[in-house]
C-alpha positions in Angstrom: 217.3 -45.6 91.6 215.1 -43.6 93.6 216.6 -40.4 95.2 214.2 -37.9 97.8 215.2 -34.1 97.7 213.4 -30.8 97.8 212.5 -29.5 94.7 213.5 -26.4 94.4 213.0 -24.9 90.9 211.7 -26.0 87.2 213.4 -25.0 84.2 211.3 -24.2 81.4 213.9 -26.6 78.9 212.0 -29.8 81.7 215.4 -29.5 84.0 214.8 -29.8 87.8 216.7 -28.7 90.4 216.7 -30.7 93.7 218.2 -30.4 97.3 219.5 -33.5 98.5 220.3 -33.8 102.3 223.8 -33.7 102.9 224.3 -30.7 100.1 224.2 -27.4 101.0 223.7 -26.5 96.8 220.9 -28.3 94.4 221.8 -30.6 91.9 220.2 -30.2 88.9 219.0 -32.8 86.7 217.7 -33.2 83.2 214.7 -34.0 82.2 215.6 -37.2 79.9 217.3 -38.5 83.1 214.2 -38.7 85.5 211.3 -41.4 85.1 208.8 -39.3 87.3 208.5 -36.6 90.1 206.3 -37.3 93.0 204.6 -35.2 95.2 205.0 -36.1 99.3 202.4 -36.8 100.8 200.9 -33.5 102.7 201.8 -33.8 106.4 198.9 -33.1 108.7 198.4 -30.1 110.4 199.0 -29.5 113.9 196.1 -29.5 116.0 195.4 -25.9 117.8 196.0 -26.6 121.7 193.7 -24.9 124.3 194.7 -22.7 126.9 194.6 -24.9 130.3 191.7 -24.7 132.5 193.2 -23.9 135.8 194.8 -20.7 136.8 198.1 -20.1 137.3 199.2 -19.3 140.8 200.5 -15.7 141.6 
């Protein structure tokens, strides 16, 4: 089963805690009870927009 949530903390003891959407609280799991964690993919970021090149009227 695959399941996509935020990580939001590590345990040193290998548990991971995870928002799910839908929960307002993380779920924690154990670390016996996940195959692998995978990093997302970094979104890119947004490109810096220029001012226009016309005036605007007064």
């Amino acid at each position: 089963m695959k399941i996509e949530g935020k990580v939001s903390r590590v345990w040193p003891n290998g548990r991971v805690s995870i928002y799910l959407p839908g929960l307002d609280y993380p779920v924690t799991l154990d670390a016996e009870d996940l195959d692998e964690v995978v990093k997302a993919p970094k979104e890119p970021a947004a490109r810096n927009r220029r001012k226009p090149l016309y005036d605007k009227p007064t």
